[in-house]
Backbone as ProteinMPNN parsed JSONL, in Angstrom:
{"seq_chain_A": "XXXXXXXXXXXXXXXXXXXXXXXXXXXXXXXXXXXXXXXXXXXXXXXXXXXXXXXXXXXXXXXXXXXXXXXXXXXXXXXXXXXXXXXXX", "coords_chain_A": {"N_chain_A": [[-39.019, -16.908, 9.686], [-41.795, -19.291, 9.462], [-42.992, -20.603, 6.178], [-45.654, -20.944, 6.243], [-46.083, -18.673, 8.703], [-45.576, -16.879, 6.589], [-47.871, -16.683, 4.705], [-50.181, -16.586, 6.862], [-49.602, -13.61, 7.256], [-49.761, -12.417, 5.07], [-52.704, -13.18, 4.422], [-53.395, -11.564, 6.388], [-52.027, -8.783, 5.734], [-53.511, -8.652, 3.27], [-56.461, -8.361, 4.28], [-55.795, -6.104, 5.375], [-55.088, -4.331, 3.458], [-56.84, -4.175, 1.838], [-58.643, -2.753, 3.299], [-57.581, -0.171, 3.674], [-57.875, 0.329, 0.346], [-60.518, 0.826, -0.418], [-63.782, -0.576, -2.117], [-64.688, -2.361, -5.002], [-63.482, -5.255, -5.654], [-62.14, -7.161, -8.916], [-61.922, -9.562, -8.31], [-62.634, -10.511, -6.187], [-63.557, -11.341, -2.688], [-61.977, -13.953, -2.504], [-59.994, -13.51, -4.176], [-58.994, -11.258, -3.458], [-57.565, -12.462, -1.04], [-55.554, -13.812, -1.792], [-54.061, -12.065, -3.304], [-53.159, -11.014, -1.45], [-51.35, -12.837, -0.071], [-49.734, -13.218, -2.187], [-48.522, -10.169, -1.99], [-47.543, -10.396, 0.395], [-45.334, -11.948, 0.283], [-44.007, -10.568, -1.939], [-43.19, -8.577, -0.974], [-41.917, -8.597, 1.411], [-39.606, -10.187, -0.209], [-38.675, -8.12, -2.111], [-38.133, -5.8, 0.202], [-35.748, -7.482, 1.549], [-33.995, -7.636, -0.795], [-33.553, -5.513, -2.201], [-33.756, -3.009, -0.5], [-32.177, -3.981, 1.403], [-32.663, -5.093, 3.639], [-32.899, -7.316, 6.214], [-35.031, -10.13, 6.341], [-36.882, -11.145, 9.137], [-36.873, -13.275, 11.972], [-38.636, -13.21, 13.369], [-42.767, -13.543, 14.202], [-43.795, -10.291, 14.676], [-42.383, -8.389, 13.744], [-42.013, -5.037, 12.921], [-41.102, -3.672, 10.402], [-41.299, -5.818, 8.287], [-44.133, -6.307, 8.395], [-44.941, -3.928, 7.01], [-43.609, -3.686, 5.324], [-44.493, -6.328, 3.821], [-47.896, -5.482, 3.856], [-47.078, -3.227, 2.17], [-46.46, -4.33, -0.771], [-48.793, -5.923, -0.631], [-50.777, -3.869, -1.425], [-49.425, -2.7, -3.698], [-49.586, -5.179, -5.575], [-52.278, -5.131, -5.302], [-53.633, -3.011, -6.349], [-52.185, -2.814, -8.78], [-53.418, -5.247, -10.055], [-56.207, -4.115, -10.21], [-56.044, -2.21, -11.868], [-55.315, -3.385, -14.463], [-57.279, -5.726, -14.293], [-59.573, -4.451, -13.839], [-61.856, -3.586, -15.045], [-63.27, -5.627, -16.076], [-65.316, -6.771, -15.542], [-68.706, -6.977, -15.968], [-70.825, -4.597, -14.863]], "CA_chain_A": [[-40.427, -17.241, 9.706], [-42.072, -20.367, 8.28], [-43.794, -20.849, 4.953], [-47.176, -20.636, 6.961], [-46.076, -17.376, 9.055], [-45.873, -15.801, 5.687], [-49.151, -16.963, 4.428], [-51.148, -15.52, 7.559], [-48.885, -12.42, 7.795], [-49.929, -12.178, 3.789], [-54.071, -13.084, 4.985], [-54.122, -10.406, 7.533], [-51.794, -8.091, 5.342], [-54.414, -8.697, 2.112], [-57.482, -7.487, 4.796], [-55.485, -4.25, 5.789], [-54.496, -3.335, 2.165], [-58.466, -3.733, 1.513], [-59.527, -1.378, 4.186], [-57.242, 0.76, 2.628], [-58.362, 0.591, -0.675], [-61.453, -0.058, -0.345], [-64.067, -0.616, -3.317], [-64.986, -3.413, -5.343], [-62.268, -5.905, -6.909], [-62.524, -8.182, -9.551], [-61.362, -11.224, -7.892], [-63.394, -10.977, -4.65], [-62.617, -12.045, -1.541], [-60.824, -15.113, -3.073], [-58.645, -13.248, -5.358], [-58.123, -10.309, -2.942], [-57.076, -12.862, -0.067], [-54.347, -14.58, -2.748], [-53.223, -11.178, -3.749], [-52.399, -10.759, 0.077], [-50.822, -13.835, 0.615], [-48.381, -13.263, -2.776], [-47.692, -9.615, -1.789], [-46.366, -10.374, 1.643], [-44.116, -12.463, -0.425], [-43.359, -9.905, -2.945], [-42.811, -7.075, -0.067], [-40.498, -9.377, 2.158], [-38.39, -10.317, -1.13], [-38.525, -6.421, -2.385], [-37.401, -5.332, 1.268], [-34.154, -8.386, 1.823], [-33.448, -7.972, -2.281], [-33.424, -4.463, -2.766], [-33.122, -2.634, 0.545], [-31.185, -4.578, 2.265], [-33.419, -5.329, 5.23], [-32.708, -8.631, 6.574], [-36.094, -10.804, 6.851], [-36.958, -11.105, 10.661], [-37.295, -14.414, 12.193], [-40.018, -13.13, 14.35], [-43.777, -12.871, 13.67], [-43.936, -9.109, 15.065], [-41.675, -7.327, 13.166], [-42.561, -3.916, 12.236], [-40.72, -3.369, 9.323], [-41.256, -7.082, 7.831], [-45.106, -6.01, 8.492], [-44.502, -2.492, 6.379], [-43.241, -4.706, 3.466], [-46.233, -7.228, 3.231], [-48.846, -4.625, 3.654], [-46.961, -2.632, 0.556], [-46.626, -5.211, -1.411], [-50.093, -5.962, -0.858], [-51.326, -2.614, -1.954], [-48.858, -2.575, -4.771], [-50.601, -6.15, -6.314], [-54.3, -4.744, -5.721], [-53.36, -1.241, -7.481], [-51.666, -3.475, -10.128], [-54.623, -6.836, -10.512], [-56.96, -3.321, -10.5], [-55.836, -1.618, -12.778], [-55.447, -4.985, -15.32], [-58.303, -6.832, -14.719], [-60.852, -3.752, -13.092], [-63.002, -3.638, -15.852], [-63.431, -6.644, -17.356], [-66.601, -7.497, -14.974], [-69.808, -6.188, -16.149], [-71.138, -4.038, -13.121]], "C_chain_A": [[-40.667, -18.403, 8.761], [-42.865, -20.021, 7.272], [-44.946, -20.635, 5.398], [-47.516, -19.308, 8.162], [-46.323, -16.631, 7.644], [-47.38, -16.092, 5.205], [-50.116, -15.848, 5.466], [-50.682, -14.102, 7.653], [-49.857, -12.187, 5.903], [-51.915, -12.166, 3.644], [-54.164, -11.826, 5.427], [-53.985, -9.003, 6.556], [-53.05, -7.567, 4.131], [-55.638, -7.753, 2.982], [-57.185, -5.817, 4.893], [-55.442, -3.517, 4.369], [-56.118, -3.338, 1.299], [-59.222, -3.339, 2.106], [-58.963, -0.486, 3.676], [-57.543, 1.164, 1.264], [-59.911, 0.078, -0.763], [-62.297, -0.178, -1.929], [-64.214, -2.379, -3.992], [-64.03, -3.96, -6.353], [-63.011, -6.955, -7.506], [-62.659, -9.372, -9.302], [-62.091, -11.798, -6.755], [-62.859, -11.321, -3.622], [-61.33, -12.718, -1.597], [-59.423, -13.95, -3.571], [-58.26, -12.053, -4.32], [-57.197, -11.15, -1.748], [-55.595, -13.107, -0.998], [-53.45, -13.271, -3.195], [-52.37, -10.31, -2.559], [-51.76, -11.376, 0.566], [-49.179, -13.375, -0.736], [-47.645, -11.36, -2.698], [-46.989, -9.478, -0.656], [-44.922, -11.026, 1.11], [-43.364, -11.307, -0.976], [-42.7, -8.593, -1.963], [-41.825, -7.72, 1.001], [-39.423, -9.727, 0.639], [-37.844, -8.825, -1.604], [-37.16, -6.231, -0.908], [-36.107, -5.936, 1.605], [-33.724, -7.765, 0.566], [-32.923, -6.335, -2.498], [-33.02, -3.3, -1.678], [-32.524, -2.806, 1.206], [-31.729, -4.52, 3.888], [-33.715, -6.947, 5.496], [-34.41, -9.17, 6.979], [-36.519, -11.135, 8.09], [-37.573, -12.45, 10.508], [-38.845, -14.256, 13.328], [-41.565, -12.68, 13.69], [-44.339, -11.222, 13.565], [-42.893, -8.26, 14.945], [-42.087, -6.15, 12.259], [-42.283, -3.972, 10.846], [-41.431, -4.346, 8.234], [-43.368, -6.796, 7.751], [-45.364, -4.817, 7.531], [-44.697, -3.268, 4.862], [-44.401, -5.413, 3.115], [-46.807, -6.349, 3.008], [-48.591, -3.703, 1.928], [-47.024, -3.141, -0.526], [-48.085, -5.431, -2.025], [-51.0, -4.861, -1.564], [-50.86, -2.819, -3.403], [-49.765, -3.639, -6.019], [-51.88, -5.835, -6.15], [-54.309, -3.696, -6.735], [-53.124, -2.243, -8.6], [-53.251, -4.25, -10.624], [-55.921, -5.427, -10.437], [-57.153, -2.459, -11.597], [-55.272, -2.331, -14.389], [-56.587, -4.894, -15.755], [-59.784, -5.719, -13.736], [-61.76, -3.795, -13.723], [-63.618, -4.838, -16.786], [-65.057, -7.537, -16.605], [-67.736, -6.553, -15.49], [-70.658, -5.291, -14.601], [-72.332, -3.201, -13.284]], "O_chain_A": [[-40.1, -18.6, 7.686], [-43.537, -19.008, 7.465], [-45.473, -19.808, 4.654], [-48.645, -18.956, 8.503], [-47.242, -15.814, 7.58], [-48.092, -15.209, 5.682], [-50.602, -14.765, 5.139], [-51.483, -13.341, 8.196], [-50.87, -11.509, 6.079], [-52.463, -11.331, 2.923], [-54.94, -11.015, 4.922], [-54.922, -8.227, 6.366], [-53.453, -6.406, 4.064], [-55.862, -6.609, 2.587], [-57.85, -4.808, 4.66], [-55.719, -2.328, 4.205], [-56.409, -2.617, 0.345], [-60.418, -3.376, 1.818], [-59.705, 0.277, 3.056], [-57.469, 2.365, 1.003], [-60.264, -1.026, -1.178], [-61.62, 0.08, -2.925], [-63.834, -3.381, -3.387], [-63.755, -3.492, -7.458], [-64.012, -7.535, -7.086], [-63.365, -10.179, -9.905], [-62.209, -12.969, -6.396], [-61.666, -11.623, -3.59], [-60.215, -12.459, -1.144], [-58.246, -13.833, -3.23], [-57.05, -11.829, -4.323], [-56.128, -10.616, -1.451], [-54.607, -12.436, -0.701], [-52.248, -13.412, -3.421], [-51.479, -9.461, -2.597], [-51.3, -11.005, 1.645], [-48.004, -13.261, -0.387], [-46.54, -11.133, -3.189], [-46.036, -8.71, -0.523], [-43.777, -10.704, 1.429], [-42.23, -11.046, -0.575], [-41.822, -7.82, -2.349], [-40.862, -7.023, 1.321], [-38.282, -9.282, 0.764], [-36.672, -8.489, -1.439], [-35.942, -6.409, -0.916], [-35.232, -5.147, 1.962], [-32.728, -7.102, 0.858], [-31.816, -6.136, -2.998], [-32.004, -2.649, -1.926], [-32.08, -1.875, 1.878], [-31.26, -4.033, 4.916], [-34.637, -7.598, 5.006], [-34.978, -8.584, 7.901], [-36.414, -12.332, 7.825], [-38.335, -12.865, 9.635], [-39.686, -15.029, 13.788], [-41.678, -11.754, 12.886], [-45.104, -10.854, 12.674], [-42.503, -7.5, 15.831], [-42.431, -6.273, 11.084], [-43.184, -4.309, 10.079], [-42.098, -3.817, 7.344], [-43.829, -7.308, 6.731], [-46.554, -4.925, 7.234], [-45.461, -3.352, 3.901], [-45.173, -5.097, 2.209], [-46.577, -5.93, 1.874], [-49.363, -3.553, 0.981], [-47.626, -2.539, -1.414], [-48.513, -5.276, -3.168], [-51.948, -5.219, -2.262], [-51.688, -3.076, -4.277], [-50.382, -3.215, -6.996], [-52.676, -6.324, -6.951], [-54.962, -3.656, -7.778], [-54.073, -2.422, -9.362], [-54.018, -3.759, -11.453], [-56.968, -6.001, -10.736], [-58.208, -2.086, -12.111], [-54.875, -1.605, -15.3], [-57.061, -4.419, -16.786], [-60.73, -6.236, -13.142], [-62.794, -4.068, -13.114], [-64.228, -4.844, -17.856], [-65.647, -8.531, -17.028], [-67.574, -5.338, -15.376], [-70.858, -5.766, -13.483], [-72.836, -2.648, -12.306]]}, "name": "protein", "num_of_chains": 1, "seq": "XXXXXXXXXXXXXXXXXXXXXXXXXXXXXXXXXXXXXXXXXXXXXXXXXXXXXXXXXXXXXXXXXXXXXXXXXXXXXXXXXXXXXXXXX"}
């Protein structure tokens, strides 16, 4: 996949992992989209690096879809549990 498959795979992933969690983040839109774009990264490197699950050259790979999305969760739980309180609300 190119540099710009991961990006939208890391967009879409960021929306799903904030229907899942839903609630109000610090970062907003902005910062939740960016925290969807670097955990598709971080959940495709996790999954090749550590499981040994080869990166799929195709956009519609389950697994490779699995990984972003966790990822993504993993960096909102994390940038939530940081930076959750630091907004007056």
């Amino acid at each position: 996949m190119s540099i710009i498959s991961w990006i939208v795979l890391g967009l879409i992933a960021g929306v799903i992992a904030k229907i899942l969690l839903p609630g109000r983040d610090p970062g907003g839109l902005i910062g939740t989209t960016v925290i969807g774009v670097a955990g598709a990264f971080l959940g495709g490197w996790i999954s090749a690096r550590f499981l040994d699950r080869e990166i799929a050259n195709q956009f519609y790979d389950g697994p490779t879809w699995i990984a972003a999305i966790g990822g993504s969760l993993v960096l909102l739980i994390a940038y939530r549990i940081l930076f959750g309180h630091s907004r007056s609300r």
